[in-house]
C-alpha positions as CSV (number, residue, x, y, z in Angstrom):
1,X,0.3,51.5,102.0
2,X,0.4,49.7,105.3
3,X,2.0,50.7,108.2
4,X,5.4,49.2,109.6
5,X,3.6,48.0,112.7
6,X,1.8,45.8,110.1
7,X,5.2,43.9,109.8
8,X,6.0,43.6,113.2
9,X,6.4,40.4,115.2
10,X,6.2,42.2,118.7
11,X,2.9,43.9,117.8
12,X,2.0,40.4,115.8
13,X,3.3,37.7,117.4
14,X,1.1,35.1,114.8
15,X,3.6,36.6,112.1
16,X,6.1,33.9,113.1
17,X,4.5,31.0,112.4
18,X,4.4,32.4,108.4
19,X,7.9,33.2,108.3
20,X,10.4,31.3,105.9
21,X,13.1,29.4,107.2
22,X,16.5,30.9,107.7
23,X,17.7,28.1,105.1
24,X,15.3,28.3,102.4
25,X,15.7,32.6,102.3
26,X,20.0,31.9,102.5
27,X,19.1,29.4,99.4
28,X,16.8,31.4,97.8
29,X,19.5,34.4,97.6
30,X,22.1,31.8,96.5
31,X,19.8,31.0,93.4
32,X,18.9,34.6,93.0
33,X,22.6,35.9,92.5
34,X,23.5,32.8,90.7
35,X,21.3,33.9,87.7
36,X,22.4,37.5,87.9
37,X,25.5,36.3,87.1
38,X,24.3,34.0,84.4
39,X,22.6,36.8,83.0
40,X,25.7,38.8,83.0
41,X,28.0,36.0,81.4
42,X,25.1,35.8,78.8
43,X,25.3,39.3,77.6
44,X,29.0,39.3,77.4
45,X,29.7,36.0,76.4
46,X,30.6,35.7,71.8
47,X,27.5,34.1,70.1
48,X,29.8,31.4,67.7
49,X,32.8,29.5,69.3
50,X,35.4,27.8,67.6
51,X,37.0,24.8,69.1
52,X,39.7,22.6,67.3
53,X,38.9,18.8,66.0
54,X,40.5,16.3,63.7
55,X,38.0,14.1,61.4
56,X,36.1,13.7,58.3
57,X,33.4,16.8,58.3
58,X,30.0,16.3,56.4
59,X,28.4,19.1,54.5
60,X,24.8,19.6,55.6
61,X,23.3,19.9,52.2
62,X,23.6,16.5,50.0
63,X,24.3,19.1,47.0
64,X,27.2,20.2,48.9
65,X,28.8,17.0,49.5
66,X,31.4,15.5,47.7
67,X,30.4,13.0,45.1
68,X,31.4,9.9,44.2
69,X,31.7,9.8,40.2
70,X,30.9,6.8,39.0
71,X,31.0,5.7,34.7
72,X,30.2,2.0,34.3
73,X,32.2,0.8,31.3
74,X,32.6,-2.9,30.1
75,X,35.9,-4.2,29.6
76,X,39.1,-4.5,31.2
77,X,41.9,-2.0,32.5
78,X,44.6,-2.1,29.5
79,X,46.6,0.2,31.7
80,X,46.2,3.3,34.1
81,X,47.2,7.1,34.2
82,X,50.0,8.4,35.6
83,X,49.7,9.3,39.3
84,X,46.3,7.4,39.4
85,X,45.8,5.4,42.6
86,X,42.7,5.2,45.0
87,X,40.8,8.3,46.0
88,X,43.5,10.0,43.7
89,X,42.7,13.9,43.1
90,X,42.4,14.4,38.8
91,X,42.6,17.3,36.8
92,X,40.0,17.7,33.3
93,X,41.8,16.3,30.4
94,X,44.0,13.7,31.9
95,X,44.2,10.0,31.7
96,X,42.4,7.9,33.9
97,X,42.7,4.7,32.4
98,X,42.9,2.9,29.1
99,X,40.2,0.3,28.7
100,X,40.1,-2.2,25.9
101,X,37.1,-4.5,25.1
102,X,36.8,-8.0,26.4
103,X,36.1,-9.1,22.9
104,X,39.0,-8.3,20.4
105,X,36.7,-8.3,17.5
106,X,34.0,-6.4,19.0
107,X,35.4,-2.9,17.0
108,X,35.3,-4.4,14.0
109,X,31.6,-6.2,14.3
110,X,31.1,-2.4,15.3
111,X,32.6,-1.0,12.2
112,X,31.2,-3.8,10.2
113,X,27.8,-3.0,11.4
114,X,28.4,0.8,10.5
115,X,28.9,0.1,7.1
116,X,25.7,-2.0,6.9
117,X,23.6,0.5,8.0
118,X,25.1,3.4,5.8
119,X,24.7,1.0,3.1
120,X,20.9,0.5,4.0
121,X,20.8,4.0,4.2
122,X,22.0,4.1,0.8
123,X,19.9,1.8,-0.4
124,X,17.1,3.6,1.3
125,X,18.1,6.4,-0.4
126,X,18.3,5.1,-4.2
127,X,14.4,3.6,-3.0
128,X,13.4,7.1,-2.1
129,X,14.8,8.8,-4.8
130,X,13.3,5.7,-7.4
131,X,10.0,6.1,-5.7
132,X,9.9,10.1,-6.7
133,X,10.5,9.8,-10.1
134,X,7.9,6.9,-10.0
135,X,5.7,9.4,-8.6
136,X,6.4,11.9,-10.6
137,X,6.1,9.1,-13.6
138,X,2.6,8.6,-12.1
139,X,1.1,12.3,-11.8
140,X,2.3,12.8,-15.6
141,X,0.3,10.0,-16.8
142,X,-2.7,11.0,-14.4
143,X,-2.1,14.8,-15.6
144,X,-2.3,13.4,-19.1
145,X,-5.4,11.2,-18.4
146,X,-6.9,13.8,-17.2
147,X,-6.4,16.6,-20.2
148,X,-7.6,13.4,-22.2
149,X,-11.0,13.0,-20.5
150,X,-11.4,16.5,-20.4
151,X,-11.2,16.6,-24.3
152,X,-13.4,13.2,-24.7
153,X,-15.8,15.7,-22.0
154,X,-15.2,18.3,-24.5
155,X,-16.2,16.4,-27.9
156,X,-18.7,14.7,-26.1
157,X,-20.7,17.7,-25.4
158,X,-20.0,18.9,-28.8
159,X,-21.3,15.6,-30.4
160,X,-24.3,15.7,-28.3
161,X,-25.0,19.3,-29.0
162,X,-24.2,18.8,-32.8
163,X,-26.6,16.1,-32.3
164,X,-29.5,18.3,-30.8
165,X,-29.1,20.5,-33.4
166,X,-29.8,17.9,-35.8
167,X,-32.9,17.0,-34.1
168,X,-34.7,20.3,-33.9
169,X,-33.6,20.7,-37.5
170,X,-35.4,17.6,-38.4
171,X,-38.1,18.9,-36.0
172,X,-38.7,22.2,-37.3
173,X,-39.2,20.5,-41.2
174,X,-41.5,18.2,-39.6
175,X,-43.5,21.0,-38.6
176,X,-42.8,22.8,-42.0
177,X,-44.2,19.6,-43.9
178,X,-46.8,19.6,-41.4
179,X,-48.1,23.0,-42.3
180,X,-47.4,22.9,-45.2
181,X,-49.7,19.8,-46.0
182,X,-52.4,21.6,-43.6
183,X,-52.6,24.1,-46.1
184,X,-52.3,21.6,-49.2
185,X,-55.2,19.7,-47.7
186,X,-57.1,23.1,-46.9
187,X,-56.9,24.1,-50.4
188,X,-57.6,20.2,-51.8
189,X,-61.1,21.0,-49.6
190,X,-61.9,24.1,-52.0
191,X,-61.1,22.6,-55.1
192,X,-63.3,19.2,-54.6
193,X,-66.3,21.7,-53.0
194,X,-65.3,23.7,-56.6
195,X,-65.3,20.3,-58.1
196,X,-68.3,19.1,-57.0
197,X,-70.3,22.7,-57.8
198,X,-68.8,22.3,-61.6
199,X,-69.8,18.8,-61.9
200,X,-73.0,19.6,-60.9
201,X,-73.6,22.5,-63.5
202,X,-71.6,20.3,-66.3
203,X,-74.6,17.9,-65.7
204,X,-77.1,20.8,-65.9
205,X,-75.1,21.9,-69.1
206,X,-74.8,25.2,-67.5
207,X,-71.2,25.3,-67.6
208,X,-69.1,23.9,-70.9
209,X,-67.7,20.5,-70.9
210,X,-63.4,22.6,-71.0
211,X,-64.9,24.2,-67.8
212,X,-65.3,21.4,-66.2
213,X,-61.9,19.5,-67.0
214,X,-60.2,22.1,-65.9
215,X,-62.0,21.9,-62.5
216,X,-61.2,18.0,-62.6
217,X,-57.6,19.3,-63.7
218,X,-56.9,21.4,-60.6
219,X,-58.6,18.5,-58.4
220,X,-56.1,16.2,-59.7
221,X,-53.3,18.5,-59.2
222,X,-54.6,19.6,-55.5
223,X,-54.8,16.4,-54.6
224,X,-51.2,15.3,-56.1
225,X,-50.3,18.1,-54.2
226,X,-51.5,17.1,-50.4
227,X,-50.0,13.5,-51.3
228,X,-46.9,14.5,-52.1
229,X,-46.7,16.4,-49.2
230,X,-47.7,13.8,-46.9
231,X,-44.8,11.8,-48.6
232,X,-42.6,14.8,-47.5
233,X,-44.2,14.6,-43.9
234,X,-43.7,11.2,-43.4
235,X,-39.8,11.2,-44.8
236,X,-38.9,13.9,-42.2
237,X,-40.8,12.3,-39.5
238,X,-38.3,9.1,-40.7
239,X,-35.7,11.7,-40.5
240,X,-36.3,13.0,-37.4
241,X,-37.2,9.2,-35.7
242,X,-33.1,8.5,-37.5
243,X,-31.7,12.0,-35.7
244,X,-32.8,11.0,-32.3
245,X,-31.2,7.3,-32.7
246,X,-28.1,8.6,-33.9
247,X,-28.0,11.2,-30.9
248,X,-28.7,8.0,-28.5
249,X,-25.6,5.9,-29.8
250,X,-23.6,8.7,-30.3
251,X,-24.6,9.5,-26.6
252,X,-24.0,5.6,-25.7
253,X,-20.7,5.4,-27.3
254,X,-19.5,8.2,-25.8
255,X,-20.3,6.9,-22.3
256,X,-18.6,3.9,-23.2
257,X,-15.5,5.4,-24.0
């Protein structure tokens, strides 16, 4: 801290020449007690004031603010409400105003209109229902069409299978006569070879003359034998060929229905 001869004019004369004016310091403390007392009126002073005004006050928020209610209707005023005028104050319920349209007859084009449409309704209805039982018409007959070609199915693969049957019959007696001419033809082969031996020792007159017939006998009848069994080969080979046309247009016709 300096000493108070640091401050003194006497012992520093040059300190003179830096002092403030007389008028500046008086303004200066002017300004300095001027905002003391502002201060002071600011701590003690109410934060909201109310002063008094007449006019028309505007709510802040456009929510707040009264609207204007406004219901465009066509026509013209028949008559008004009681105690209606301008900017009038109304209660829910009451009478505003009776409006009647411009056109007399427009209520009844209305009306007439109305029962046009219910009546297309109507007939929209009758169509719907009609259309249904049409439907429902329909799906029997498809229903029945279909329990129809499921029987023709049924037949059909019982005609076929009837058929095939039929054909391996006639197959397996094919086969029968087959064999059974094999062996006819086998034994026909013996019986000439025995033939032939016989003939042989008739011409030596080894063996008797009723020997040898009866050799020539059973050639005869061996050889009756393996023809008649070819006969019976070639009538169930016929069969057969018959078996598998008949399955064919049995099979055809069947398709075709």
């Amino acid at each position: 801290m300096m000493a108070p001869i640091a401050y003194s004019e006497t012992a520093l004369p040059s300190l003179r020449l830096a002092r403030s004016s007389r008028l500046a310091r008086t303004i200066g403390k002017l300004l300095f007690a001027s905002i003391l007392v502002a201060l002071a009126l600011v701590c003690f002073a109410p934060w909201q004031q109310s002063v008094k005004g007449a006019g028309d006050v505007i709510a802040y928020a456009p929510l707040e603010r009264q609207q204007t209610m406004e219901s465009p209707i066509k026509g013209r005023i028949v008559r008004l409400g009681d105690d209606i005028y301008e900017n009038a104050h109304v209660r829910k319920g009451q009478l505003i105003a009776e409006i009647a349209d411009i056109d007399p007859a427009y209520f009844t084009r209305l009306q007439g209109q109305l029962d046009a449409t219910r009546s297309q309704v109507a007939a929209g209805a009758s169509l719907l229902d009609a259309s249904q039982r049409n439907q429902a018409a329909a799906k029997r007959v498809v229903d029945a069409l279909e329990q129809q070609l499921a029987a023709y199915q049924r037949v059909k693969e019982q005609v076929i299978a009837a058929a095939e049957a039929n054909i391996q019959s006639a197959q397996n007696k094919v086969e029968a006569e087959r064999q059974q001419l094999a062996e006819f033809e086998a034994a026909l082969t013996q019986v000439r070879a025995d033939y032939e031996r016989q003939k042989q020792l008739y011409e030596e007159q080894i063996v008797s003359q009723l020997k040898f017939q009866e050799t020539q006998r059973k050639l005869r009848e061996s050889e009756a034998k393996v023809a008649k069994s070819a006969a019976y080969v070639k009538a169930a080979e016929n069969e057969l060929d018959a078996k598998r046309s008949e399955r064919l247009a049995k099979e055809q016709k069947a398709q075709v229905d």
